[in-house]
C-alpha positions in Angstrom: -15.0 4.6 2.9 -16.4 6.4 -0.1 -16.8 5.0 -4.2 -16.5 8.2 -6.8 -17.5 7.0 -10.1 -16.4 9.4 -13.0 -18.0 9.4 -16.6 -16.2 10.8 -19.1 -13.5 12.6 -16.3 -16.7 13.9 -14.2 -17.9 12.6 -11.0 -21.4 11.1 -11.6 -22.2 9.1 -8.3 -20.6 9.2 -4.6 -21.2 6.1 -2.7 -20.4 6.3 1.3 -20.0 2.3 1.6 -20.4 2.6 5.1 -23.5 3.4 5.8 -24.9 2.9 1.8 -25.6 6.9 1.1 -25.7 7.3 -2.6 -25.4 10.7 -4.4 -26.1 11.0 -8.1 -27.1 14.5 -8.5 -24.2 17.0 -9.1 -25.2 19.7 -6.4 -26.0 17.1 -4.1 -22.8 14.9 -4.3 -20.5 17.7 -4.3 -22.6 19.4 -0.8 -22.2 15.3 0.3 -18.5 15.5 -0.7 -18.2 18.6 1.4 -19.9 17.4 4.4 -18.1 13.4 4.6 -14.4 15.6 3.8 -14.9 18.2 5.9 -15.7 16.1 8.7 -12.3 14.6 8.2 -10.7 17.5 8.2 -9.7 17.6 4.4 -9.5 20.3 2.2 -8.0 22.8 4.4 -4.8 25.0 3.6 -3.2 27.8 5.2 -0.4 29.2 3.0 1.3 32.4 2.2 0.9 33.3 -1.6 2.9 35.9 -3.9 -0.1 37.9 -5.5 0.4 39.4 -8.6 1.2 43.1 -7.4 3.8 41.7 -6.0 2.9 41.8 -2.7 2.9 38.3 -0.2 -0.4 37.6 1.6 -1.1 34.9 4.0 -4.4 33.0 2.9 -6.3 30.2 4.6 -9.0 28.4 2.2 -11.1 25.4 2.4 -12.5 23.4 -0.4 -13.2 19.7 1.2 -15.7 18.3 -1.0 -13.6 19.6 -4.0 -10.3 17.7 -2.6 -12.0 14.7 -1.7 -13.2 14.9 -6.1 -9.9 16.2 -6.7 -7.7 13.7 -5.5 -10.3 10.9 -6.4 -9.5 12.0 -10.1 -5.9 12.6 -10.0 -5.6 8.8 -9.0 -7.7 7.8 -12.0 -5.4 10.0 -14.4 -2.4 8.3 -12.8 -4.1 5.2 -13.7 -5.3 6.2 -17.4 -2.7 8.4 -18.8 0.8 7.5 -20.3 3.6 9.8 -18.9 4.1 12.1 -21.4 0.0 12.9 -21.3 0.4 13.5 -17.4 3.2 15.7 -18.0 1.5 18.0 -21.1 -1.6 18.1 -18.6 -0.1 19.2 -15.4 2.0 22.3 -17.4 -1.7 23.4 -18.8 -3.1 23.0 -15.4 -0.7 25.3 -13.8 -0.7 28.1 -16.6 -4.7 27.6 -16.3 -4.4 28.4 -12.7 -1.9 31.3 -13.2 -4.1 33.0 -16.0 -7.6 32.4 -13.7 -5.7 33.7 -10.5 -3.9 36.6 -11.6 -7.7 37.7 -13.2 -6.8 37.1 -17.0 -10.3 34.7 -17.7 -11.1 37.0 -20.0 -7.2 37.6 -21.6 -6.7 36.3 -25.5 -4.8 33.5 -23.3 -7.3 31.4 -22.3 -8.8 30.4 -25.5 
């Protein structure tokens, strides 16, 4: 199985405690994140999106390394944060990910 230890909310070291691989640099642990998840077929979705023009597209992405991080964190926030923390969080997350997606990163919005 694999150890993520976070600092400060940011994964710092990835231990495989099977066979004792260690990953400390940032590059390097997310490439080994990629490589361990993948192989385990995570981080793969196949969905059908509404885009902005207001069209509906079918998309297929993979991200393993950053699910395997991903989902690593989100169990240390349920484990740190009070409800009502989790709940302001998650709102910012998903207008974060509307502004980024719909190409307003440079929009008054997301200061």
């Amino acid at each position: 199985f694999i150890e993520v230890e976070f600092v400060k909310g940011v994964p710092v070291k990835l231990t495989n405690k099977t066979d004792g691989t260690v990953k400390t640099d940032p590059l390097e642990l997310f490439l080994y994140a990629n490589e361990i998840a993948g192989r385990n077929g995570i981080g793969r979705i196949d969905i059908v999106e509404n885009r902005f023009v207001g069209i509906k597209s079918r998309g297929v992405y993979e991200t393993p390394g950053g699910t395997l991080l991903r989902e690593a964190h989100m169990d240390l926030e349920g484990i740190c944060m009070d409800r009502e923390v989790k709940r302001i969080t998650e709102g910012l997350s998903n207008e974060f990910a509307r502004l980024c997606y719909n190409g307003f990163w440079f929009a008054p919005e997301m200061e």
